[in-house]
C-alpha positions as CSV (number, residue, x, y, z in Angstrom):
1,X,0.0,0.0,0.0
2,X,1.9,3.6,-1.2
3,X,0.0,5.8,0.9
4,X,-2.2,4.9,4.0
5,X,-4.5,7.4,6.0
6,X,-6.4,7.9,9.0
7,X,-9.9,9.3,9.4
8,X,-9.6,11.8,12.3
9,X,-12.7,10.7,13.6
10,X,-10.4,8.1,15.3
11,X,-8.8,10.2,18.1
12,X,-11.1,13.2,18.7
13,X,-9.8,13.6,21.7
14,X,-6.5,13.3,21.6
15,X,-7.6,16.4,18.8
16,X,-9.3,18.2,20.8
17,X,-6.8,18.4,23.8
18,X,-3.7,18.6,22.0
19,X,-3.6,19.3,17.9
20,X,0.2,19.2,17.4
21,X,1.2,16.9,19.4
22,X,-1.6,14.4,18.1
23,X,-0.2,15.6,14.2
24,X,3.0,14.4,15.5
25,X,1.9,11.7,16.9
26,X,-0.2,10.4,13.3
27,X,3.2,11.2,11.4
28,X,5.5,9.3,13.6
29,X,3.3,6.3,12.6
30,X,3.4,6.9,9.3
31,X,0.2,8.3,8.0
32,X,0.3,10.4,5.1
33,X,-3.0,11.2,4.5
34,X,-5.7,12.2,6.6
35,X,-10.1,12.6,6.5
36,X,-11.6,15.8,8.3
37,X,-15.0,15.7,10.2
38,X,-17.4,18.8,10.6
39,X,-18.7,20.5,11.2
40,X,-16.8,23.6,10.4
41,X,-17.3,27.2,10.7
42,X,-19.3,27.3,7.7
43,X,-21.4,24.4,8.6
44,X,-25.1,25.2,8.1
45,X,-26.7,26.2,12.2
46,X,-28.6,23.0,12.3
47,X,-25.9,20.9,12.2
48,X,-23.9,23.2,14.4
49,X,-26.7,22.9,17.0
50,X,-27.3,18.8,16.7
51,X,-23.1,18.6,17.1
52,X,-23.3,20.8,20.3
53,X,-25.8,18.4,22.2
54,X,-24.1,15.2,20.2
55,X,-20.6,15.8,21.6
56,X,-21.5,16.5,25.3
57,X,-22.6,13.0,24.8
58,X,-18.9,12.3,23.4
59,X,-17.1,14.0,25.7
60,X,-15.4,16.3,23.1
61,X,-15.9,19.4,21.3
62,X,-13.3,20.0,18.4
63,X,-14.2,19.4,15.0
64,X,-13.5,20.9,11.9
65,X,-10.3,22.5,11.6
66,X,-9.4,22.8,15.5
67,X,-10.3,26.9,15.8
68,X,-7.7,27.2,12.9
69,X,-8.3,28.9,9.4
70,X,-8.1,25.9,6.7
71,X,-4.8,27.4,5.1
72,X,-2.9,27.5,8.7
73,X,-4.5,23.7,9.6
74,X,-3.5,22.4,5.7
75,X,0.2,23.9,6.9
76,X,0.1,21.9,9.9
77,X,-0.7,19.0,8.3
78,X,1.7,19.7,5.2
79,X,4.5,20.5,7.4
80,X,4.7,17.3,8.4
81,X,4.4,15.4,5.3
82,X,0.7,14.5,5.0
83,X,-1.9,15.5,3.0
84,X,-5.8,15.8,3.2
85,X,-7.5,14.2,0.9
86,X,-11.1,14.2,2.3
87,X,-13.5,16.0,4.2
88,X,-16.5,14.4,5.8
89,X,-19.3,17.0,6.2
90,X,-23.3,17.0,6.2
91,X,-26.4,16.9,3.9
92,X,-27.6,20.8,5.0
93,X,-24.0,22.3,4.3
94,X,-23.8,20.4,1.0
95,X,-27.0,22.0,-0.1
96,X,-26.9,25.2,1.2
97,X,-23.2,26.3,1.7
98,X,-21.0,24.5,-1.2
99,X,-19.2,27.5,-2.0
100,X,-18.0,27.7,1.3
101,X,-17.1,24.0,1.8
102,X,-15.4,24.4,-1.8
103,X,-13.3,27.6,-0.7
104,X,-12.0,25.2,2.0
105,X,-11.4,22.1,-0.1
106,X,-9.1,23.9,-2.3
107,X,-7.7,25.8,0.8
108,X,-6.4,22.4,2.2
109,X,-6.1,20.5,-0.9
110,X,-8.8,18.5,-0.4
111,X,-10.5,16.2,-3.3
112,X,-13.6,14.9,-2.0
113,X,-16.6,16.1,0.3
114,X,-18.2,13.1,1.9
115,X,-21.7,12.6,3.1
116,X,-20.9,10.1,6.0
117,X,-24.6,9.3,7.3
118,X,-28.0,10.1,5.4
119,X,-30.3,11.4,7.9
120,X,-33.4,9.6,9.0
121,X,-35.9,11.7,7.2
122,X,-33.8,11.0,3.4
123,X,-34.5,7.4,4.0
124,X,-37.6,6.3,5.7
125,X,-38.8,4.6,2.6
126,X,-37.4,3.6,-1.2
127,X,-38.8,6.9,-2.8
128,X,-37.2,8.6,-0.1
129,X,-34.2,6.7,-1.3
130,X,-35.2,7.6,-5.0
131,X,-35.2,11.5,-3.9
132,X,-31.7,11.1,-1.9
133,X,-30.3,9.6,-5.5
134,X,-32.1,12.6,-7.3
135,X,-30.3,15.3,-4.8
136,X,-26.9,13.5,-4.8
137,X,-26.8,14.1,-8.2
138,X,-27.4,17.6,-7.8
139,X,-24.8,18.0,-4.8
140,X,-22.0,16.3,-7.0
141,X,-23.1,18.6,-10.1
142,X,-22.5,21.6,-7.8
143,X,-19.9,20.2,-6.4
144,X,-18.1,19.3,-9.8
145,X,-18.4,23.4,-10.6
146,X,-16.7,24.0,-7.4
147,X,-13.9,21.8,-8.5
148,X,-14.4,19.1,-5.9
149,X,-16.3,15.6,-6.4
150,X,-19.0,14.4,-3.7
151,X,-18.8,11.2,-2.4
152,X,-21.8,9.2,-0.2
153,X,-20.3,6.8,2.9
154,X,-22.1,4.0,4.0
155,X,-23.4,2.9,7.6
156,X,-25.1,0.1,8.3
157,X,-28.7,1.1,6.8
158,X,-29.5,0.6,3.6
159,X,-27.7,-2.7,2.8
160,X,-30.6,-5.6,3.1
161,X,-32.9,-6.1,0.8
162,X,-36.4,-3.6,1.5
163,X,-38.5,-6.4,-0.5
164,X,-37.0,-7.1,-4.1
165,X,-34.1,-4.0,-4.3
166,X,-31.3,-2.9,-1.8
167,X,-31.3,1.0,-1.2
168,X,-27.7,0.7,-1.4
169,X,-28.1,-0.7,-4.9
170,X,-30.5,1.9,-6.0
171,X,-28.4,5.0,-5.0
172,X,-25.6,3.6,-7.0
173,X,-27.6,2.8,-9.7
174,X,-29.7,6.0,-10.4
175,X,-26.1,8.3,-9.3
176,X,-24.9,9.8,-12.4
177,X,-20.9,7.7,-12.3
178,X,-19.3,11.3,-13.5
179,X,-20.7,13.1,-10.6
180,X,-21.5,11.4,-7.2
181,X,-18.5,8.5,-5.8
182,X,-18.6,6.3,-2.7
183,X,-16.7,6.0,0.2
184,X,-16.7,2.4,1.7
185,X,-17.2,1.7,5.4
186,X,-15.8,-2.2,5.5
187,X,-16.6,-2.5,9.5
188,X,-20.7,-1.0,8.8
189,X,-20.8,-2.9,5.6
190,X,-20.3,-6.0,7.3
191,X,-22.0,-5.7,9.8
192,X,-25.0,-4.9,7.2
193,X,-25.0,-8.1,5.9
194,X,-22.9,-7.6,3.0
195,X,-19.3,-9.1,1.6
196,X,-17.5,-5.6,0.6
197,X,-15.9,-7.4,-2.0
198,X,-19.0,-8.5,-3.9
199,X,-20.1,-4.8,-3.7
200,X,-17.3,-3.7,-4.8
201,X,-17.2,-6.0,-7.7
202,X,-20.8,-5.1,-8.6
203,X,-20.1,-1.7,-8.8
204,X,-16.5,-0.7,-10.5
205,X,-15.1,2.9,-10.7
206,X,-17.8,4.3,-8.1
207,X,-15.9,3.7,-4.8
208,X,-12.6,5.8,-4.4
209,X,-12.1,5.6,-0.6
210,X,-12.4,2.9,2.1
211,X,-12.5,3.3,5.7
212,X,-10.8,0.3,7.1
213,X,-11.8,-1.5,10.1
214,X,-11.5,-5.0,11.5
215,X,-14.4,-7.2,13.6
216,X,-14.1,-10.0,15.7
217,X,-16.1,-11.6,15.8
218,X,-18.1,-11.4,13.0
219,X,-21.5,-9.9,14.1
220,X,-24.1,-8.0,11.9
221,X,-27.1,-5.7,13.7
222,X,-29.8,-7.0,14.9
223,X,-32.5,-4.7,13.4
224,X,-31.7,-2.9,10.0
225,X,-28.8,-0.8,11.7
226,X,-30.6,3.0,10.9
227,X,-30.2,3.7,14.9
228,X,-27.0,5.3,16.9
229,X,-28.2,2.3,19.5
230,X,-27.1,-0.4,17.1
231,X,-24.2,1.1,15.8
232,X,-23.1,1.4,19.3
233,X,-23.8,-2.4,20.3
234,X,-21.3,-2.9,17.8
235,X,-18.5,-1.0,18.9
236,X,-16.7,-3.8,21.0
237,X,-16.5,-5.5,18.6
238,X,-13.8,-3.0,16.4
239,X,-10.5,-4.1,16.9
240,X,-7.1,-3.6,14.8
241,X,-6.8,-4.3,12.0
242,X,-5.2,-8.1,11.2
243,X,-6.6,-9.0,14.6
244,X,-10.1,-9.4,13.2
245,X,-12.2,-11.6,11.2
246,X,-13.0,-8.9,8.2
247,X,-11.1,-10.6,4.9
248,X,-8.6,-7.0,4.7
249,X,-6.3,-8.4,2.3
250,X,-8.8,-9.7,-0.2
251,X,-11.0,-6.4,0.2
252,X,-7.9,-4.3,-0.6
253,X,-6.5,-6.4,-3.0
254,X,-10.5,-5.7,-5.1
255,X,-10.5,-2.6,-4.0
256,X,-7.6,-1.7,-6.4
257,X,-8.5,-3.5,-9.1
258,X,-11.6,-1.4,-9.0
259,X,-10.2,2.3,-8.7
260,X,-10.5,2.7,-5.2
261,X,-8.0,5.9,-4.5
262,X,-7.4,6.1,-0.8
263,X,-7.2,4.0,2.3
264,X,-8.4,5.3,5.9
265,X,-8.1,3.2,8.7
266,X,-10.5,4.3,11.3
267,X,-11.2,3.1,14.7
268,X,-13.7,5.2,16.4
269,X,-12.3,7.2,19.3
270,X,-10.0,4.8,19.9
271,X,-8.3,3.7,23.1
272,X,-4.6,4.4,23.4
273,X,-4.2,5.1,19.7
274,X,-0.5,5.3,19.7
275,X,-1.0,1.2,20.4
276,X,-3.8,0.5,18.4
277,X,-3.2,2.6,15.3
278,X,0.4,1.8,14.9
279,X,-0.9,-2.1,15.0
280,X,-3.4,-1.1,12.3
281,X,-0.9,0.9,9.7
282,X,2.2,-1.9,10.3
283,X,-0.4,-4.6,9.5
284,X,-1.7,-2.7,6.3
285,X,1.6,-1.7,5.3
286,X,3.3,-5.4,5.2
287,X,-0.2,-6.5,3.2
């Protein structure tokens, strides 16, 4: 693997009390790329307000760009060798404020903006899937003016079957290919029901990023996993990756023969991450 990444979304604490010495910390692994989370300064209010009730719950407030402008956080990161690929933001501030999110892209380098949940109201039922596909196609189109691309990441709804068709399989189907790209979640996928690799072979060309994560043991949610309370129940189950029962090397190995771009691992909020991560990057690296 040439370059491997982290989504920051694994130590958002370590962030949030102490920026360069966590930077420091990611490059003394190894990491050269990394994935942003909002919301940001821009971010539309609404998501602003649901992040300021969500991370009481979390225990951490940081997001974004760390109470840095994007050009003096991209030098942070570029001073120490690593790049930033990514940015995961949310469906209001894709709609409403792509010029902003744009502005910042370019500021940091950035390629892709990444939907990384649909909320509950986009997806209650397969027209409201139908609609989602309709305005992803109309987020990547503005994003593609802005000089970005949009990409959608999974969680664990939207993979079984809601009678004869998979949502997942209708929003990749009815995406224009030129304008909206995926971003694999190989720990939610699974856990959905699904092999990543036969989705990945299914669809060629669409997904450009993965978020790695390892499971053990194997366990999928017990509903349709659309709730924070399954996702959750899951949690103990994320481990390192090699020290899991996800197939990593075969996923990778399809995921390049595909077009997939770049490789996060994340670990959500991981404990002791200087452990943890550095077993997940020297496994990935001798793949």
């Amino acid at each position: 693997m040439k370059k491997l990444g982290l989504a920051l979304f694994s130590v958002p604490k370590r962030l949030n009390e102490d920026l360069e010495d966590t930077l420091d910390m990611l490059d003394s692994i190894g990491f050269e790329e990394l994935e942003v989370f909002g919301p940001y300064t821009f971010s539309d209010e609404k998501t602003k307000q649901e992040w300021a009730a969500t991370s009481q719950m979390l225990g951490f407030s940081a997001s974004g760009f760390y109470g840095h402008t994007p050009q003096d956080f991209g030098a942070k990161v570029k001073d120490r060798g690593m790049s930033i690929p990514s940015m995961h933001t949310d469906i209001e501030t894709l709609q409403r404020n792509m010029s902003a999110l744009g502005e910042a892209a370019r500021k940091i380098g950035a390629t892709y903006v990444v939907l990384p949940a649909l909320p509950e109201p986009y997806r209650k039922d397969m027209d409201d899937y139908k609609r989602s596909a309709e305005l992803f196609n109309e987020i990547g189109k503005n994003a593609c003016e802005e000089g970005i691309r949009f990409g959608y990441h999974n969680h664990g709804y939207g993979l079984k079957p809601w009678g004869s068709e998979k949502p997942i399989d209708l929003i990749l189907d009815q995406t224009d290919p030129d304008l909206v790209f995926f971003e694999m979640d190989l720990f939610w996928t699974t856990a959905g029901g699904i092999n990543p690799i036969e989705l990945l072979d299914r669809h060629p060309n669409r997904y450009k990023m993965l978020h790695i994560k390892d499971m053990k043991p194997i366990k999928e949610f017990e509903g349709d996993g659309s709730s924070a309370q399954e996702w959750f129940g899951l949690f103990p189950n994320m481990t390192s990756c090699g020290k899991g029962d996800i197939d990593l090397e075969g996923i990778i190995k399809k995921s390049k023969e595909i077009g997939v771009e770049h490789f996060f691992v994340e670990q959500d909020m991981v404990i002791q991450p200087e452990v943890a991560l550095k077993e997940s990057f020297d496994y990935l690296k001798n793949l």
